[in-house]
ZAKEMAR-616789 format. One record per residue (C-alpha): residue in one letter; x, y, z. Coordinates in steps of 0.02 Angstrom, whole numbers, padded with zeros to 5 digits, always signed. Example, Ala and Ser with C-alpha at 12.3 -4.5 7.8 and 13.67 -1.06 7.14 Angstrom:
2
a+00615-00225+00390 s+00684-00053+00357 
This chain:
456
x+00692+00416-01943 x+00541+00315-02016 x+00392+00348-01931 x+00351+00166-01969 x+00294+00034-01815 x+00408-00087-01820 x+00380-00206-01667 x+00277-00350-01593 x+00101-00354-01556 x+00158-00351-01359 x+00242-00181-01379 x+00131-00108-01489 x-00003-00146-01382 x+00081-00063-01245 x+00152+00070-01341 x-00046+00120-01406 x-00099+00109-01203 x+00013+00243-01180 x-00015+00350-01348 x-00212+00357-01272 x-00209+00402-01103 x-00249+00581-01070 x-00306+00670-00907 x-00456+00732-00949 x-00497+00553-00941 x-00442+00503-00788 x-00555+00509-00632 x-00562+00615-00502 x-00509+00455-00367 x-00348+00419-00461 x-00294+00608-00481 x-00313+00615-00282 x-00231+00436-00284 x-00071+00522-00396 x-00058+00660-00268 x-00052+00571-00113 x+00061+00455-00191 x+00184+00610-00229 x+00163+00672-00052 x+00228+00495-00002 x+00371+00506-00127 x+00446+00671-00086 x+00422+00613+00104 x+00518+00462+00084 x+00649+00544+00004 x+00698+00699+00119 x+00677+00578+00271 x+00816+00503+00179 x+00930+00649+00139 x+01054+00638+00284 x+01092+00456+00238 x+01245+00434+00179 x+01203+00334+00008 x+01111+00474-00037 x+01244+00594-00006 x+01349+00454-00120 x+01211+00483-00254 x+01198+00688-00254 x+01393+00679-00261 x+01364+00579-00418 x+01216+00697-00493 x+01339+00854-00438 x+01465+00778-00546 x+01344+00799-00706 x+01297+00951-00729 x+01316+00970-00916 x+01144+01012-00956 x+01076+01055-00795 x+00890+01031-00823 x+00839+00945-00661 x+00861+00989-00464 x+00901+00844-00330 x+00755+00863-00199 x+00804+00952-00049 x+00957+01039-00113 x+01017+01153-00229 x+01097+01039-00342 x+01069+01061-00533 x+01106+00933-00636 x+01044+00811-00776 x+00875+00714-00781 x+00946+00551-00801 x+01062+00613-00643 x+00933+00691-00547 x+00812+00534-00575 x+00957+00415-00484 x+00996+00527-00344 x+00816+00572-00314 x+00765+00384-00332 x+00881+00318-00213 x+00817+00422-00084 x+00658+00387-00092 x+00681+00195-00071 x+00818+00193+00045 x+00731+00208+00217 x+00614+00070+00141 x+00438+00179+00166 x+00400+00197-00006 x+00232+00125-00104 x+00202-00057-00123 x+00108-00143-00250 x+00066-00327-00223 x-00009-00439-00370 x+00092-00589-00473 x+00239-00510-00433 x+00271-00350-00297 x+00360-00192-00316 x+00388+00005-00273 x+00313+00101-00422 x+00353+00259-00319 x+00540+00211-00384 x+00469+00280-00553 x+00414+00447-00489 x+00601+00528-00485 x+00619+00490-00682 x+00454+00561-00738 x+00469+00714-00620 x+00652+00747-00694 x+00588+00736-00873 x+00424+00859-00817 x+00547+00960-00728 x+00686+00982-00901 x+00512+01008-01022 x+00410+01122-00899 x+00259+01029-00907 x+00110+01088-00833 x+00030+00980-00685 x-00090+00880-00796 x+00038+00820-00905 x+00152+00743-00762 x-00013+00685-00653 x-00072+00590-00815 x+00123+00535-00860 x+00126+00459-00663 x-00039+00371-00694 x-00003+00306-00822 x+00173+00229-00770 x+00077+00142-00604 x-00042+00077-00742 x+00084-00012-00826 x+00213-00053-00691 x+00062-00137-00592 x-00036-00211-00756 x+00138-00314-00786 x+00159-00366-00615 x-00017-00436-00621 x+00017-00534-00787 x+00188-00624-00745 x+00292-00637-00590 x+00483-00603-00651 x+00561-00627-00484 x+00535-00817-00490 x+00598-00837-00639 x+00759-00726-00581 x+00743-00538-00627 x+00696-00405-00527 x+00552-00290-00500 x+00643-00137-00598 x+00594-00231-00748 x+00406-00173-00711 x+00485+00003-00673 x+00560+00033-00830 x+00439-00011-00933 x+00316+00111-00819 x+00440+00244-00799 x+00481+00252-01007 x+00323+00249-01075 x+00265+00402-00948 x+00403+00499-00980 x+00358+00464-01173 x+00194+00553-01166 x+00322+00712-01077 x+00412+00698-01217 x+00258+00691-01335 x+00321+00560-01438 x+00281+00477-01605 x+00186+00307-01579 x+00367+00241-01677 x+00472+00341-01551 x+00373+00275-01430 x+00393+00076-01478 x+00587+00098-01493 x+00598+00180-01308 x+00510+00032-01235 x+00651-00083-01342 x+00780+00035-01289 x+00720+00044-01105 x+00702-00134-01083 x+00837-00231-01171 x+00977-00176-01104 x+00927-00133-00925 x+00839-00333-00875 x+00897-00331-00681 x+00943-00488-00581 x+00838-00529-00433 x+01002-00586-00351 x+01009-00411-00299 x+00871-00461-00164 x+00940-00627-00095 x+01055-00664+00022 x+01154-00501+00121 x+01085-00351+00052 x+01199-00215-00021 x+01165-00057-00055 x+01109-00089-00237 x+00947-00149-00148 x+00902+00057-00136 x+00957+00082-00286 x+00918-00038-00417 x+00738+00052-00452 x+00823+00212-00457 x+00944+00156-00608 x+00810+00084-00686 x+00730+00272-00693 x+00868+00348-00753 x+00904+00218-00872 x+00720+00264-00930 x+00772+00434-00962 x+00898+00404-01067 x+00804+00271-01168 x+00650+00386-01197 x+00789+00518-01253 x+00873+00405-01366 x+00708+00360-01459 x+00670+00567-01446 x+00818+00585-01558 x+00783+00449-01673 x+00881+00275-01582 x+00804+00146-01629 x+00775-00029-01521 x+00757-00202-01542 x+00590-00262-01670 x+00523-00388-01576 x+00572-00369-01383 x+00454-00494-01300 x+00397-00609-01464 x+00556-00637-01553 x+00707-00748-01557 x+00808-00703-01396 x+00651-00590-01338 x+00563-00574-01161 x+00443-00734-01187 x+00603-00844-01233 x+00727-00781-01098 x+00587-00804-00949 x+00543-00978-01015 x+00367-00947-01031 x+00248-00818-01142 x+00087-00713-01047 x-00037-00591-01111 x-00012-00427-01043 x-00162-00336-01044 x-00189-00122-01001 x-00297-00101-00835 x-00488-00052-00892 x-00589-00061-00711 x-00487+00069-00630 x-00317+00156-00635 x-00196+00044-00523 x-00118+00185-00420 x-00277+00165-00338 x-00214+00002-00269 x-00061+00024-00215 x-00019+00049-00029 x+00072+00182+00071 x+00173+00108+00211 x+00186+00167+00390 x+00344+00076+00469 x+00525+00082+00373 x+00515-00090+00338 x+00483-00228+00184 x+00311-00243+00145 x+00290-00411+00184 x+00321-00385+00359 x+00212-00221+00400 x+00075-00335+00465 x+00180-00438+00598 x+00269-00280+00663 x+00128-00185+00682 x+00051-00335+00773 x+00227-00352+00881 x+00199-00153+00912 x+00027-00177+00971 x+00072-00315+01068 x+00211-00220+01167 x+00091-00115+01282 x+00051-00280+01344 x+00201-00384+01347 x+00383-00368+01455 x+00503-00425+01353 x+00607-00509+01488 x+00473-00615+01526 x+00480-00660+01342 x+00522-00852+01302 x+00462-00873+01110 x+00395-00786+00999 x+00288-00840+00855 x+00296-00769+00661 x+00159-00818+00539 x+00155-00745+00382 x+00116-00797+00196 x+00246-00885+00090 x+00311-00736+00005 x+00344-00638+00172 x+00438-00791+00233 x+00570-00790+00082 x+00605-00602+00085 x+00606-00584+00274 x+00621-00761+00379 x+00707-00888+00220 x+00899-00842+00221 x+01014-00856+00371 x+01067-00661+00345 x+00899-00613+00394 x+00943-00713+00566 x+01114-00606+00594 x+01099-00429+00503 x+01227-00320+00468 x+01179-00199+00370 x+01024-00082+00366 x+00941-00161+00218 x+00943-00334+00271 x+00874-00287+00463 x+00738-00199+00388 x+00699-00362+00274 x+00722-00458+00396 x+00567-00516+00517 x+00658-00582+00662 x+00748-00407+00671 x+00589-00299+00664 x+00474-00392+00756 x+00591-00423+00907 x+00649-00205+00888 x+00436-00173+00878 x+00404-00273+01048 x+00557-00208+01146 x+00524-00035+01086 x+00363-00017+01017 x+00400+00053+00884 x+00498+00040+00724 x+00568+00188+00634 x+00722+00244+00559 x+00831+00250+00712 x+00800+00063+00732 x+00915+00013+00611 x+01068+00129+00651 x+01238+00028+00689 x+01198+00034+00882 x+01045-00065+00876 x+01123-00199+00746 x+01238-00250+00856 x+01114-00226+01032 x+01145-00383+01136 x+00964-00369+01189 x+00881-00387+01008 x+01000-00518+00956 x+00954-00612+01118 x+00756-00592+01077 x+00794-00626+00889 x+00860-00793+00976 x+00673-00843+01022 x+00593-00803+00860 x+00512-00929+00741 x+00476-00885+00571 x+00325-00993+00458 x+00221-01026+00329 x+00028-01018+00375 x-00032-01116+00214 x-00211-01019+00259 x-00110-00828+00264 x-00025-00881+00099 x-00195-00914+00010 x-00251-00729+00068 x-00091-00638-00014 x-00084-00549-00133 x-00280-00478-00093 x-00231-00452+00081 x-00047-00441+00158 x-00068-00564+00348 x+00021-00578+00485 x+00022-00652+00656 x+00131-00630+00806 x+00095-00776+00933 x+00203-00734+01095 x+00235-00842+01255 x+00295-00772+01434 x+00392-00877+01580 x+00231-00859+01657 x+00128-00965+01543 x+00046-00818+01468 x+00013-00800+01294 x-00012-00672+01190 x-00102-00655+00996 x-00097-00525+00874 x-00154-00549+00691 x-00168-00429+00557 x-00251-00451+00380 x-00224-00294+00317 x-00069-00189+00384 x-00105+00018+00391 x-00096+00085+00231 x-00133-00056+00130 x-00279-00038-00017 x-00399-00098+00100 x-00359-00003+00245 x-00301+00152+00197 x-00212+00290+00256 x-00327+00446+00273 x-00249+00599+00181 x-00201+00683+00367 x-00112+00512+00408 x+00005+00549+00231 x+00022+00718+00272 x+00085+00678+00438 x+00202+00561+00382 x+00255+00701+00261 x+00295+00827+00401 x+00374+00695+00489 x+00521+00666+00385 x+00535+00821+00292 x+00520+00940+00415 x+00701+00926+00468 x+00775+00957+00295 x+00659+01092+00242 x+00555+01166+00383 x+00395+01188+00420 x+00371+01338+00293 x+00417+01258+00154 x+00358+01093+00202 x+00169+01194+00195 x+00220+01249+00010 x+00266+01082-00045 x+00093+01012+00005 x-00010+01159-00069 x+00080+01144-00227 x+00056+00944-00234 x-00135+00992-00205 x-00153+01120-00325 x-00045+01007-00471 x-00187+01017-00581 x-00182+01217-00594 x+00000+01226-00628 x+00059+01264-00779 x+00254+01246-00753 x+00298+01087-00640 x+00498+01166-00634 x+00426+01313-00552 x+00274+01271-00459 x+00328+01098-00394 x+00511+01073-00380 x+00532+01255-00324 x+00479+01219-00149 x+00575+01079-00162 x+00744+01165-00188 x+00854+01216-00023 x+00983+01313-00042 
């Protein structure tokens, strides 16, 4: 294969952001940033183990096992990358508690972390190469979602993921600058996702489309490995990225600061754009009965009403991913119980006469002022009136976790212990953590990292 760069000034751009970054150069904040984030990944994924999608996705890594290179998290499963990078991802977005980024556009870049930890996994890289190969991916998933929204125009967010996800599992690979160009063409191209996968009833695609788009990293990045080569001109040219979304933008590389830094952890098993209300409807419950409850209130920005108040399926849920995306559903679960976790959404509760009864009272709405804040804060208000005449106010600019108020590292780990203590214990659960802080020191990710990982 020609060594040659063949591509647009777009890719190449991208394609030279990625050939540079090293970690010697990264700061000590975003290395910290990187590990917390992986605490939050591997959290959100064992929580998730006993769900049955991700039993439907380890059956499908279990069937590939033809060059076993890569372990499914919490098991003893060996399988492929590109395998291991599906089941793994669907996990870790399928009890919705993954990281959030909010700019232009909003995503998980957490659904990235299962594809570059596959491809560190099958190479044995040492921990600086995958903490510089994650930092790198946030960079870029977060740098495009700051430069152009897709969703309005009708894709979805694993657009920003592959592109993320491929070019950090490029550096794994230690690819040519060429390879490198033709694994962004052969990432994105074939793999541009439909936002219609978001809208209306939610299937379970909804947990998985960021996970395909890792493994579909994989196997572009391998593809250009073995000399594939992609599309010349993927955003510029005749049929390219500029001409399908109708409009052209400059994509620039971050240069303040590494963008992982600015992504927030979540604390409630719910879409992002309605941690602020239901943490105001959970703080509001010490002081509230909810019989005496006769309306209740929702103000939120104009994003948060589309994904969570817009669509009459968020009014009548009936499956787990559209209660937890839906406001009227979370917010009248946090101020009958309190509290919103993964039990919420079980069949049981979907179908409890006394949530559909409060849902019933809810009001969902634009606050042009909360809209104006987002994306630099995430608002929410809860406004809640009793048969008394008593009324009740709860507003929120920055939910727990967010950028601005973040979690403290004991918060993570807690949340860690939380929902991976059941699958692997408490002894392993303490090996997992030391490894994640001692990353930098390893110099085999297969053995050091994943190992504590694996249960037998």
């Amino acid at each position: 294969m020609s060594n040659e760069l063949i591509c647009d000034a777009t890719t190449r751009r991208l394609a030279d952001f990625a050939m540079a970054a090293r970690y010697e150069a990264l700061p000590t904040s975003a290395v910290h940033a990187c590990k917390l984030r992986l605490i939050d990944t591997f959290a959100s994924a064992l929580g998730a183990y006993d769900e049955p999608l991700s039993d439907m996705a380890r059956k499908v890594a279990g069937r590939n096992r033809g060059d076993a290179q890569a372990r499914v998290w919490g098991s003893a499963i060996r399988t492929t990358p590109e395998a291991a990078a599906f089941a793994n991802g669907v996990m870790t977005r399928l009890l919705d508690i993954s990281d959030t980024y909010t700019g232009a556009s909003r995503g998980h870049p957490s659904d990235m972390n299962s594809g570059v930890i596959a491809v560190a996994e099958a190479v044995k890289a040492d921990g600086k190469s995958l903490i510089n190969a994650l930092v790198l991916a946030y960079d870029v998933y977060c740098s495009f979602a700051d430069a152009i929204d897709w969703n309005e125009r009708g894709w979805d967010q694993p657009i920003y993921s592959i592109l993320g996800c491929v070019t950090g599992i490029g550096t794994l690979l230690k690819l040519t600058p060429a390879q490198m160009t033709n694994a962004i063409a052969l990432a994105l191209a074939p793999n541009m996702a439909l936002v219609q996968s978001r809208r209306g009833h939610l299937s379970s695609w909804k947990g998985c489309a960021g996970a395909n788009a890792s493994r579909n990293a994989v196997f572009a990045a391998e593809l250009a490995k073995d000399g594939f080569t992609g599309p010349t001109a993927l955003f510029d040219g005749d049929g390219g990225v500029f001409q399908v979304l109708g409009t052209r933008f400059e994509w620039n590389p971050p240069k303040a600061r590494h963008l992982i830094e600015d992504t927030h952890i979540k604390g409630l098993p719910v879409c992002y754009h309605g941690q602020s209300a239901v943490w105001a409807a959970i703080e509001l419950h010490e002081n509230v009965d909810a019989s005496r409850i006769e309306s209740v209130e929702v103000d939120t920005y104009k994003t948060g009403v589309v994904m969570m108040g817009g669509d009459p399926s968020r009014w009548a849920p009936k499956t787990r991913e559209t209660a937890d995306h839906s406001l009227p559903y979370c917010v009248s679960v946090a101020l009958l119980d309190g509290k919103v976790v993964n039990e919420s959404f079980a069949d049981a509760r979907l179908h409890d006469p006394a949530i559909a009864n409060l849902m019933r009272k809810v009001k969902v709405r634009e606050d042009e002022a909360l809209t104006r804040a987002y994306p630099n804060a995430s608002p929410g208000r809860v406004t809640v009136r009793t048969t008394s005449g008593e009324t009740h106010v709860k507003e929120l600019e920055y939910p727990r976790g967010h950028a601005k108020s973040p979690m403290r590292d004991t918060d993570v780990e807690t949340k860690f212990f939380d929902l991976a203590r059941p699958r692997l214990g408490e002894a392993q659960c303490e090996s997992l953590l030391e490894a994640v802080r001692n990353l930098e020191r390893s110099a085999d990710v297969a053995r050091d990292l994943i190992g504590p990982l694996v249960k037998e």
